[in-house]
N, C-alpha and C positions, 0 to 999 in steps of 0.2 A: 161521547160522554164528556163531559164536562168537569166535572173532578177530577181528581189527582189519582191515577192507575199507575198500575205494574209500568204499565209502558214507558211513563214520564220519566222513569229510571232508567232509561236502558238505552246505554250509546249505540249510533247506530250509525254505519258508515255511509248513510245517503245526506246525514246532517253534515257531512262535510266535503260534502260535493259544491266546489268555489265557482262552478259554471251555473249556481241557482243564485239568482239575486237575492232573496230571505235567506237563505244559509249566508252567506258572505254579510249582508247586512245586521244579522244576530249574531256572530262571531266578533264582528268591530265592534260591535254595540257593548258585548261583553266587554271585549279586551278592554276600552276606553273606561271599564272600571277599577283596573287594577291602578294607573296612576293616583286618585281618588283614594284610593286605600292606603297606598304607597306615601301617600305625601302627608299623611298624619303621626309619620313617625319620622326622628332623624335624631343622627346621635345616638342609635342603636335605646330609644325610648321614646316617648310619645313627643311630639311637635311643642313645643311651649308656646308658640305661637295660635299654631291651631288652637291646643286648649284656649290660649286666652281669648280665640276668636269664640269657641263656643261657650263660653264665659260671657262674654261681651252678649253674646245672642240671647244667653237665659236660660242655657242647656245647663242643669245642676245636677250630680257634681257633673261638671267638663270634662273631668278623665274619664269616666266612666262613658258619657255619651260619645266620647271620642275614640275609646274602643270597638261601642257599638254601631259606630259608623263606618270604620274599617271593617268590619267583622261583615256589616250588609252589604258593602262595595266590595268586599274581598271574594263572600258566597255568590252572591247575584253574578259577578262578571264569570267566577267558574261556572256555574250552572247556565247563564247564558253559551257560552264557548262550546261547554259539551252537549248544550241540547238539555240538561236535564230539569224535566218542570218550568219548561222554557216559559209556558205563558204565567206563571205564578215568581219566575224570577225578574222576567220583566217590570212586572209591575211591583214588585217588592223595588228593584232597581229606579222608577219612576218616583216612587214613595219618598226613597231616598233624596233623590233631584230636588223633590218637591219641598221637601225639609230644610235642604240647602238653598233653595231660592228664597224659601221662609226667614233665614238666618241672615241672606245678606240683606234680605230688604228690610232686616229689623235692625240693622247695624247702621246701612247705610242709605235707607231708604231708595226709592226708583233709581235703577240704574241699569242700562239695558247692554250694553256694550263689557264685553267682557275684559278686554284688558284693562280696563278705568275701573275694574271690581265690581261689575253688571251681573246682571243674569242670565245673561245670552244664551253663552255656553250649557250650565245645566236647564236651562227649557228645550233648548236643542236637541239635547240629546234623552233626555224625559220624553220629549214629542216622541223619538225614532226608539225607545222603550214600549209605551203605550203601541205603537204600529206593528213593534214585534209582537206583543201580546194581543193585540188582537187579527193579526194574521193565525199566528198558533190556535185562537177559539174560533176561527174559523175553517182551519182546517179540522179541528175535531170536532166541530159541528158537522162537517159535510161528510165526515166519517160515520158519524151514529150513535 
């Protein structure tokens, strides 16, 4: 099945068995969300920084979008970690990437290399999102 079941809820101790390359690879995948979330805020309040980058992008208002940006890197990389609605947070997580490649290339136009403020980094790891997400609709595919 393909929808969202009972099951998608419910942690299960084989999801974090580190001798399965998917389990290990959906786990980093997650966790490499929580910086992304983390770095929208400082100063114990939102990034002024950040805001003004998503200001500069087009995202209106910018605090608001810069919430809801922490809020989908903050959910996605839990729900990756623990396995839950793994292929549905994947791709929410990919979404995200794909919004942030949007923002830097409307800032700063082509730029592929991430430390020079490129987009390397989030297609990177958007690609190994989308790979989590569709190994998990593949495996509930071959389930039934």
């Amino acid at each position: 099945m393909l929808g969202i079941t009972k099951e998608d809820f419910t942690i299960r101790a084989k999801n974090f068995d580190l001798t399965q390359p998917w389990n290990l690879l959906r786990i980093i995948t997650g966790a490499f969300m929580f910086p992304h979330a983390a770095s929208k805020f400082a100063a114990g309040g939102l990034s002024a920084g950040t805001v003004g980058f998503f200001a500069k992008a087009g995202f209106q208002p910018p605090e608001a979008w810069v919430i809801l940006a922490a809020l989908v890197e903050a959910g996605t990389g839990l729900a990756l970690v623990l396995a839950l609605c793994t292929r549905f947070a994947a791709l929410g997580a990919a979404s995200a990437l794909a919004i942030a490649v949007y923002a830097l290339h409307s800032i700063k136009g082509f730029g592929w290399l991430w430390n020079m403020g490129g987009y390397e980094y989030p297609i990177f790891w958007g690609l190994t999102c989308i790979a989590v997400a569709l190994n998990e609709f593949n495996i509930r595919r071959a389930q039934g």
